[in-house]
C-alpha positions in Angstrom: -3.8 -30.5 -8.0 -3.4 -28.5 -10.9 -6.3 -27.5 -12.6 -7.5 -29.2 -16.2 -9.4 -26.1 -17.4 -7.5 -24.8 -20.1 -6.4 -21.3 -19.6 -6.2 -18.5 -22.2 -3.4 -16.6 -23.0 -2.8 -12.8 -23.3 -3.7 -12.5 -27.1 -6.6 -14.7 -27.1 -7.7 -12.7 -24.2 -7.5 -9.4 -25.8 -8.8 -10.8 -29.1 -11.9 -12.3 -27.4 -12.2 -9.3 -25.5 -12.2 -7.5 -28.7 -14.4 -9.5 -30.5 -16.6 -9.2 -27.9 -17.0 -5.2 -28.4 -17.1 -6.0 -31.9 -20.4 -8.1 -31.7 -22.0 -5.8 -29.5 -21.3 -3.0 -32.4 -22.4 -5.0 -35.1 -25.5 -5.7 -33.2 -25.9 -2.2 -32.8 -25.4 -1.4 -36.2 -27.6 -4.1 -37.7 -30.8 -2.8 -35.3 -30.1 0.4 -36.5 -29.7 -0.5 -40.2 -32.8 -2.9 -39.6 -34.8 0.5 -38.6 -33.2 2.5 -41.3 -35.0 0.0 -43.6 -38.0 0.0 -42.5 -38.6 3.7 -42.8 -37.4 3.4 -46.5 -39.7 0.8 -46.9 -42.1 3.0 -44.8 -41.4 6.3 -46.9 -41.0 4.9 -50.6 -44.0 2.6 -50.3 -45.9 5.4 -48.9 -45.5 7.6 -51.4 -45.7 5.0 -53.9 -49.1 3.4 -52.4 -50.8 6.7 -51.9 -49.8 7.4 -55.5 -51.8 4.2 -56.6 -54.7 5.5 -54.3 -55.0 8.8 -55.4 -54.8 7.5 -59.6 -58.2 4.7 -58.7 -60.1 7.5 -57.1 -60.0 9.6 -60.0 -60.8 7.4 -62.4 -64.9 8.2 -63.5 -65.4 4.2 -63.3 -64.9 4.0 -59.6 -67.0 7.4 -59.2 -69.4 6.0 -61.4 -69.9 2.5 -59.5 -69.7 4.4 -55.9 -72.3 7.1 -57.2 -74.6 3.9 -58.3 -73.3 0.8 -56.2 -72.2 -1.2 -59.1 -70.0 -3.6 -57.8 -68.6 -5.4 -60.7 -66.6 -2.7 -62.3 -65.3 -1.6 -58.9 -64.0 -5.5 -58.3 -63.2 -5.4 -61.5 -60.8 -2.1 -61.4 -59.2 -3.0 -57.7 -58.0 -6.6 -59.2 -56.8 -5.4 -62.8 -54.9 -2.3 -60.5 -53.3 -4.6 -58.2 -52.0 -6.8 -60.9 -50.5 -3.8 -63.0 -48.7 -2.3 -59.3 -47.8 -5.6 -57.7 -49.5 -4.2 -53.8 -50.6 -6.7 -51.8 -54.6 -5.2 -52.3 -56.8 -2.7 -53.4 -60.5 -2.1 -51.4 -63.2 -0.2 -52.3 -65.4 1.4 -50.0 -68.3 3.5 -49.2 -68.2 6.3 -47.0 -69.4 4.8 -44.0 -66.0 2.6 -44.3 -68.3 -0.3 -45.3 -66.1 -3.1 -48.1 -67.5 -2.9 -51.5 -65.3 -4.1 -53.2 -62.1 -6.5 -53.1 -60.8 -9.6 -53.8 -61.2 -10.9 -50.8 -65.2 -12.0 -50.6 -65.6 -12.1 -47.0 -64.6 -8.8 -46.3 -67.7 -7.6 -48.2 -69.5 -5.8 -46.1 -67.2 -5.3 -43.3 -65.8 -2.1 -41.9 -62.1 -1.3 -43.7 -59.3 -1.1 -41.1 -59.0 2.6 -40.7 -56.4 2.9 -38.2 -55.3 6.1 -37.7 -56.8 7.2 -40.5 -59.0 10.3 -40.4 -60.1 9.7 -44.7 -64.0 9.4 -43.8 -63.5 13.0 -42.9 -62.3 13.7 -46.2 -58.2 13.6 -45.5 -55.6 11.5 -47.4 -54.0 9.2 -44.6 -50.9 7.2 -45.0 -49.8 4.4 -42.2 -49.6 0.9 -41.0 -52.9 -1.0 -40.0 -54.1 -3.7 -38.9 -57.4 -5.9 -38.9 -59.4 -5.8 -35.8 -59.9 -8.2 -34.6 -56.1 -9.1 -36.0 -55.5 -12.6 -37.2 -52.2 -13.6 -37.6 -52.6 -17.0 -39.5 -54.7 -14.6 -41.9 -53.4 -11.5 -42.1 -50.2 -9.5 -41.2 -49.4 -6.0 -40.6 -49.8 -3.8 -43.8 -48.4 -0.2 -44.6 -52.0 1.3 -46.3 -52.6 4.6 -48.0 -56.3 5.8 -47.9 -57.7 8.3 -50.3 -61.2 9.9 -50.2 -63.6 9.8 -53.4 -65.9 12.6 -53.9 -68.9 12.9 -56.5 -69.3 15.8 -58.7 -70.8 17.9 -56.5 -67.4 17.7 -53.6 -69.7 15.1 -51.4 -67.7 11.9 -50.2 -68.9 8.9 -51.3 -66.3 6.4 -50.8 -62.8 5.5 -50.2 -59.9 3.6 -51.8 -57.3 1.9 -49.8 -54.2 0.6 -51.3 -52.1 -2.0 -48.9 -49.2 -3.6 -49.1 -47.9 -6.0 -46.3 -45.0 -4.8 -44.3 -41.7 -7.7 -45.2 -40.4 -10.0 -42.3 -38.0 -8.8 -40.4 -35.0 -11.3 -42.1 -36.1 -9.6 -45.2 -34.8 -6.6 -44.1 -31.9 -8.0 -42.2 -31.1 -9.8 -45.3 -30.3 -6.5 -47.1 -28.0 -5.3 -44.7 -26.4 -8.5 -44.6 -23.3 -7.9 -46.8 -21.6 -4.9 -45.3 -22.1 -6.4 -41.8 -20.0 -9.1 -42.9 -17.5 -7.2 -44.4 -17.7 -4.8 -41.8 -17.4 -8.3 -39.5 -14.5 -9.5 -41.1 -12.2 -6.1 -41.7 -13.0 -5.4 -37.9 -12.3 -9.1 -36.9 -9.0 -9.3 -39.0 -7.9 -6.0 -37.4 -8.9 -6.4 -33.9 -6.6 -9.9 -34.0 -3.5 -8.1 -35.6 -3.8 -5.7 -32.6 -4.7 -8.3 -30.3 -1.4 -10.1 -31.7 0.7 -7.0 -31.4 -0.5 -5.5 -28.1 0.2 -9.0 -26.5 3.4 -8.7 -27.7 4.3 -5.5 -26.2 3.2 -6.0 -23.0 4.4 -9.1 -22.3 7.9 -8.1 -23.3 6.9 -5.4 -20.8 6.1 -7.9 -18.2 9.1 -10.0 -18.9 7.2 -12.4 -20.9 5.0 -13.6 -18.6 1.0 -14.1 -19.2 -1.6 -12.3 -16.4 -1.9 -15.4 -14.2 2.0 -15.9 -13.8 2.4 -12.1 -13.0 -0.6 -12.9 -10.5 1.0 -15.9 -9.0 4.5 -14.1 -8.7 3.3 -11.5 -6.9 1.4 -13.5 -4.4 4.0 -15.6 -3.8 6.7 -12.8 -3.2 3.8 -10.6 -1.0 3.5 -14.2 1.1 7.3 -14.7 1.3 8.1 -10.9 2.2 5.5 -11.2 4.8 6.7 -14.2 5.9 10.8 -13.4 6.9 11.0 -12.8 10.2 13.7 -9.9 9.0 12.3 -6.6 8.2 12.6 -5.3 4.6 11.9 -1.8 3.6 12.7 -0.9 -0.2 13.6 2.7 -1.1 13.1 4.6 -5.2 16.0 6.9 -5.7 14.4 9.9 -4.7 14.2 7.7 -1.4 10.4 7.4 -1.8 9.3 4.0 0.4 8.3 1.2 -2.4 8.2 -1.7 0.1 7.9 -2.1 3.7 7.0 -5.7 5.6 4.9 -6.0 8.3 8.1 -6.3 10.5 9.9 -3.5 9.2 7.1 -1.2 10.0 7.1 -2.3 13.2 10.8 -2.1 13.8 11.5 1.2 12.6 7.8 2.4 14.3 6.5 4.2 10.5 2.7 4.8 9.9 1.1 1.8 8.0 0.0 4.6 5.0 4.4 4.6 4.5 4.3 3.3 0.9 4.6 6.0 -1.4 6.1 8.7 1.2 9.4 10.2 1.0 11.6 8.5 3.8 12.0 11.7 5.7 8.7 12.1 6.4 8.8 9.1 8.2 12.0 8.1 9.9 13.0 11.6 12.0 16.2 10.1 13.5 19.3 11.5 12.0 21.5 8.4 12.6 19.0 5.7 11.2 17.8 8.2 8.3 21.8 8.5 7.2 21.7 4.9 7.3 19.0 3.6 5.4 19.7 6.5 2.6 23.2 5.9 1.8 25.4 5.2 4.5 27.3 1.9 4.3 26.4 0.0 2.2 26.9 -4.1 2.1 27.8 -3.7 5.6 26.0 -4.6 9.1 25.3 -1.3 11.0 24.0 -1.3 14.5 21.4 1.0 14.9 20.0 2.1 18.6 16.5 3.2 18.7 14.4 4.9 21.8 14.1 1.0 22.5 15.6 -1.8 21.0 19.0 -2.3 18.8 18.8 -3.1 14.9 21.2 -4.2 12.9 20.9 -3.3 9.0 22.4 -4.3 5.8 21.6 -1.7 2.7 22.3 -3.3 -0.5 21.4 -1.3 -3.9 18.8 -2.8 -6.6 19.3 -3.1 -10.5 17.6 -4.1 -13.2 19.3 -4.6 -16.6 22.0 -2.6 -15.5 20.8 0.2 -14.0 20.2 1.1 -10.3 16.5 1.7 -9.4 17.0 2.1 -5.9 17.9 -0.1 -2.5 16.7 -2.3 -0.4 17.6 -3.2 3.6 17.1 -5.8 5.7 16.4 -4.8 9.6 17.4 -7.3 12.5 16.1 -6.7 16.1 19.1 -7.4 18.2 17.5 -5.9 21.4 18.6 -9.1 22.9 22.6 -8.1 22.4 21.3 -5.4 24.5 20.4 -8.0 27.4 23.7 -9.4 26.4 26.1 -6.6 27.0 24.4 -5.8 30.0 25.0 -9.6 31.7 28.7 -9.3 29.9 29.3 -6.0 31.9 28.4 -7.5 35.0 31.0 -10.8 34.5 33.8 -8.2 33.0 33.1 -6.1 35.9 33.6 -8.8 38.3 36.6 -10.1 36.4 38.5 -6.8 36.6 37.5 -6.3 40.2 39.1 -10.1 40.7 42.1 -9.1 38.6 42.9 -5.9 40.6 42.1 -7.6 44.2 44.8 -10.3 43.0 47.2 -7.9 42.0 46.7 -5.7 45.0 46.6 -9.0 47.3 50.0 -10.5 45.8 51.6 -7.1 46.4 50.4 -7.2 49.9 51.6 -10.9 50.5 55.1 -10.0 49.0 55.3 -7.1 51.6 54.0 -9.8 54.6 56.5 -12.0 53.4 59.6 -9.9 53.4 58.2 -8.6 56.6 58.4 -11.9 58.4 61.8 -12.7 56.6 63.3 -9.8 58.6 61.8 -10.9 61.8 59.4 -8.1 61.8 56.3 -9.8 63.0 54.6 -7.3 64.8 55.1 -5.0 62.1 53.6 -7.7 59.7 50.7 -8.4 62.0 50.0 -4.3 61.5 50.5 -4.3 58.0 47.7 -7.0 58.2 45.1 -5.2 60.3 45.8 -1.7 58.5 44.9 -3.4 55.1 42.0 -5.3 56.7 40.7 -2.2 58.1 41.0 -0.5 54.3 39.5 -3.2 52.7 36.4 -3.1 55.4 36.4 0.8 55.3 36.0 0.7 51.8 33.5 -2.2 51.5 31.2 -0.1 54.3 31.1 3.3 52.7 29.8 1.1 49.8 27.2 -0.5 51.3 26.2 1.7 53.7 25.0 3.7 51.0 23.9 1.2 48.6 21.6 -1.9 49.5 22.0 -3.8 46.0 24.5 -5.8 46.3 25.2 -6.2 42.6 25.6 -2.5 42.5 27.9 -2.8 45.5 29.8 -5.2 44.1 30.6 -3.3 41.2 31.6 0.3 43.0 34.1 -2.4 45.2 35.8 -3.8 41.9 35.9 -0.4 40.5 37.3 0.7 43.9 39.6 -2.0 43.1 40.8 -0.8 39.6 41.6 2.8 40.7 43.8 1.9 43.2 45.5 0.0 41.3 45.8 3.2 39.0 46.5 5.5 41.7 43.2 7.2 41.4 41.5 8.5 44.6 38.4 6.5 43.8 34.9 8.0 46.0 31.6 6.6 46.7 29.4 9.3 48.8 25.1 10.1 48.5 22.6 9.5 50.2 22.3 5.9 48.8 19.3 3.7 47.7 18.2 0.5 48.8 16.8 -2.7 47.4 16.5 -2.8 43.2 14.7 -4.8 41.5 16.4 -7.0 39.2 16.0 -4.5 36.3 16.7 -1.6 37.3 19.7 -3.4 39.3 21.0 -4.7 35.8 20.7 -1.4 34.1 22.4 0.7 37.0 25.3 -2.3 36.9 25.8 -1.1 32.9 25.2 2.7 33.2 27.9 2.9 36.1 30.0 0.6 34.9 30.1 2.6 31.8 30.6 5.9 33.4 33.0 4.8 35.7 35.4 2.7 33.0 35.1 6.3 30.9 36.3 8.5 33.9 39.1 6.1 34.7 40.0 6.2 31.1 40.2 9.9 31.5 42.9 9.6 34.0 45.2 8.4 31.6 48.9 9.4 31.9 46.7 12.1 34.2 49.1 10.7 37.4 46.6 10.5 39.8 43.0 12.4 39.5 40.2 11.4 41.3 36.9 9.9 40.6 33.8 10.6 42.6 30.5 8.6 42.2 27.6 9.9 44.1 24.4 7.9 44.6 21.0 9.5 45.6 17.1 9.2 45.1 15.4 11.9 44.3 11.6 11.9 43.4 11.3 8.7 42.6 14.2 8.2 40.5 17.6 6.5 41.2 20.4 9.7 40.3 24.1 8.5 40.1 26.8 11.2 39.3 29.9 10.4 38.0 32.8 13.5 38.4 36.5 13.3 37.2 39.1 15.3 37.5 39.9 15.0 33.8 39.9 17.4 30.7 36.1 16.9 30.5 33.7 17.2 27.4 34.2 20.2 25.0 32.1 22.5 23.8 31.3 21.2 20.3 31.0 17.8 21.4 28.1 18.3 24.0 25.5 16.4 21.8 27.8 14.1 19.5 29.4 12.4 22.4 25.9 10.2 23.3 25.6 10.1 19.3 26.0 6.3 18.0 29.5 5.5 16.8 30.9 8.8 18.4 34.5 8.0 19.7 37.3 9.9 21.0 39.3 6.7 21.5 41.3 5.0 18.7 41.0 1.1 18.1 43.3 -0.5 15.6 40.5 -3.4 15.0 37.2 -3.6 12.8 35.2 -3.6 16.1 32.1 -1.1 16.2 33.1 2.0 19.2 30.7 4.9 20.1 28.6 2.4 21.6 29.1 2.6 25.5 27.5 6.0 26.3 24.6 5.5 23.3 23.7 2.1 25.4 23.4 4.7 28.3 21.2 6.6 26.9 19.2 3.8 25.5 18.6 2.4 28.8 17.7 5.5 30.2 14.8 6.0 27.7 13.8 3.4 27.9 13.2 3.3 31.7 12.0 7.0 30.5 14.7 8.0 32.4 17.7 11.1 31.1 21.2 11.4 30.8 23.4 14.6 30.9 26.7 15.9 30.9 28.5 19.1 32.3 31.9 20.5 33.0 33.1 21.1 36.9 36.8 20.7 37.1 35.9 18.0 34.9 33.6 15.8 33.2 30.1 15.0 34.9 27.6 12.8 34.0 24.4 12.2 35.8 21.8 9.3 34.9 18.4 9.4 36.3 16.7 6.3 36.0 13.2 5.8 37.7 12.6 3.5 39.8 9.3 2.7 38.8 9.7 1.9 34.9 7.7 4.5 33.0 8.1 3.5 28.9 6.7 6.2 27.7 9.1 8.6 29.0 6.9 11.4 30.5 9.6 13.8 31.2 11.7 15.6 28.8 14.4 14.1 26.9 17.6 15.4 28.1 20.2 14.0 25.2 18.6 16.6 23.9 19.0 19.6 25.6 22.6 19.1 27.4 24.7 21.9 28.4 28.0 22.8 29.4 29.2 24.6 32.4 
């Protein structure tokens, strides 16, 4: 339900925000212009009173009627004085601080608010005083100025005070009222021009959109990024990360402090770093990591024309993985199928021209020498290999050479039961090295592929050895590099990918594979038996060599 409270906008924002500062500064200045006042007041009025004071003390009247206690001319002198000034009062007294005279009758007699004052000892004394006990319904707080009287002879014999009340405090507010309205309204009329075109600037800096809308679009976005199940990492063009979802950190494995870094920092992988720089873009690229297969798609970003970087969307297809390696096994089976019905329809021809010459015990030899083949064949297999999904993919490869005329060898000391995974990735690691030797053979006549099969240390160790050209030199490392081909395909479908699969399954059993030269190409896989993920031993892609 969408909220009745009415919301303010950027300008009014800023302009109460403004305003606010404002007030606080006006407050400021009027406390500090109410001060300023009162020490004019207390200053001018000072003088001024003290002044008044000094001119009653010296007049030979109010000597005259302290010397002989003559009030009437001393009440007489303190009213007509206060009239003539305008103070607020004028008391006489003795010099024990006792009231003598004033216009007030019952303070006659009473001891004269001194104060601070020090004037029984003879001093002048300017200052604020108050009536003790103070009455506020009565009296109010005064700014006095006390001067001493002295007879003819230098002795003290009294004291003049001349008060006048100190004004309320709106009094003094009151005269610096009209500058802090001006000041109010020249601030107030600038602050909201500024407000106005501030607003302005930034919102066609933010696309025209108030705080709360920017707030609520990037919530949203944050929520929906977070929510694809595809990984999305966004790159700056110096390839700096700007973006990276929860799922693309964990498919491409960076540190969750990635935002901000440059991209090499982070991603160490030649192949993958090629890709999500530069290479291909609008186009799906398989990607094989130490364990899984992405696919990518690197599009560029714009904004009002101009390119401000790219983005790429990451899809884990470790499944196609699974899939390839449950393909292999049917295409392995179907081309074992093919070549047994090929080989067994050439056989049957030769039975059958056999027996149409009447050659029947010849035909029944035939027979037993191919069934003894067959069987030979079939027994060096399994003698040496217990899995019989393993077994049944060195027969149907068995199969294919012959029906290439390659001498086609299965020797080692063999292994026994697999369990189903490792069973499934030795089915796609030999298939794979035996379908590339047998490729090797081509227009060859003949050759001869050997596949031997061994545990050593724990590990399941298959060699594959052809009699072909073998790997050069310069292609060592490139040749288990993703997308590396030496064969030419007239489609659009991805190659390289057969001997980087390899070497993906191998890691990721933390297993190796390498390649030498022996009269031919050889290629050894070592995958353990026990899976170990975090590949312990060295990585051997890495470190191949060539004999």
């Amino acid at each position: 339900m969408r909220s009745s409270r009415r919301r303010w906008t950027l300008a009014g924002q800023f302009l109460a925000f403004q305003l606010g500062i404002m007030l606080v500064v006006l407050a400021a200045v009027a406390g500090l212009s109410m001060n300023q006042s009162i020490t004019r007041f207390t200053s001018v009025e000072g003088a001024r009173l003290r002044s008044v004071a000094e001119n009653v003390a010296a007049l030979p009247t109010v000597r005259l009627g302290l010397d002989q206690e003559l009030a009437t001319p001393l009440t007489s002198t303190a009213a007509n004085t206060r009239d003539i000034t305008g103070i607020s009062a004028i008391v006489i007294a003795d010099e024990r601080g006792l009231v003598f005279a004033t216009d007030d009758p019952d303070d006659l007699g009473e001891t004269m608010p001194l104060g601070g004052s020090r004037v029984l000892e003879g001093r002048a004394w300017t200052g604020a005083t108050e009536p003790d006990p103070w009455e506020p319904e009565e009296h109010s707080p005064a700014l006095a100025a006390h001067v001493p009287v002295f007879s003819d002879q230098g002795e003290l014999i009294g004291v003049v005070s001349a008060a006048r009340d100190f004004p309320p405090w709106w009094r003094h507010f009151d005269l610096a009222t009209p500058y802090l309205v001006i000041y109010l309204g020249a601030a107030g009329g600038l602050g909201a021009l500024g407000s106005l075109l501030l607003a302005a600037r930034i919102k066609r800096q933010t696309l025209g959109m108030e705080p709360r809308q920017i707030a609520a679009t990037v919530e949203q976005r944050e929520a929906m990024l977070h929510g694809v199940k595809e990984g999305v990492l966004g790159l700056d063009l110096a390839d700096r990360i700007t973006l990276a979802n929860a799922q693309a950190v964990d498919l491409l494995g960076l540190p969750p402090d990635c935002l901000g870094r440059p991209l090499a920092e982070v991603v160490t992988e030649p192949y993958l770093y090629g890709v999500l720089s530069g290479g291909g873009e609008g186009s799906e690229q398989v990607v094989l990591l130490t364990d899984r297969v992405i696919t990518l798609n690197r599009m560029p970003m714009t904004s009002r024309g101009e390119r401000i970087g790219s983005v790429t969307t990451l899809r884990d297809r470790t499944e196609l993985l699974e899939l390839r390696r449950e393909l292999d096994v049917t295409r392995h089976t179907t081309e074992a199928l093919r070549a047994q019905a090929h080989e067994f329809s050439n056989r049957m021809h030769t039975v059958g021209g056999l027996i149409a010459l009447e050659e029947y015990d010849e035909a029944v030899r035939f027979i037993t020498r191919a069934s003894r083949a067959q069987e030979h064949t079939a027994q060096a297999v399994t003698a040496r290999v217990r899995d019989m999904s393993l077994a049944a993919l060195l027969i149907a490869k068995s199969a294919m050479a012959a029906e290439r005329g390659t001498d086609f060898t299965v020797d080692g000391r063999g292994l026994g039961e697999l369990d189903a995974d490792l069973s499934g990735d030795l089915v796609t690691v030999v298939g794979n090295l035996v379908d590339n030797a047998l490729d090797a053979m081509r227009g060859q006549g003949g050759g001869a592929v050997r596949v031997t099969v061994d545990s050593d240390g724990g590990d399941a160790v298959v060699t594959v050895a052809d009699t072909g050209p073998g790997v050069a030199a310069h292609l060592s490392e490139a040749i288990f590099a993703q997308g590396f081909s030496t064969k030419r395909s007239g489609t659009d479908d991805p190659r390289g990918l057969g001997l980087a699969i390899i070497r993906l399954i191998c890691r990721r059993r933390g297993g190796s594979v390498r390649v030498r030269n022996d009269g031919g190409a050889v290629f050894t896989a070592r995958l353990p038996l026990d899976e170990r993920p975090d590949r312990s031993r060295q990585d051997e892609t890495t470190g191949m060599t060539l004999t």
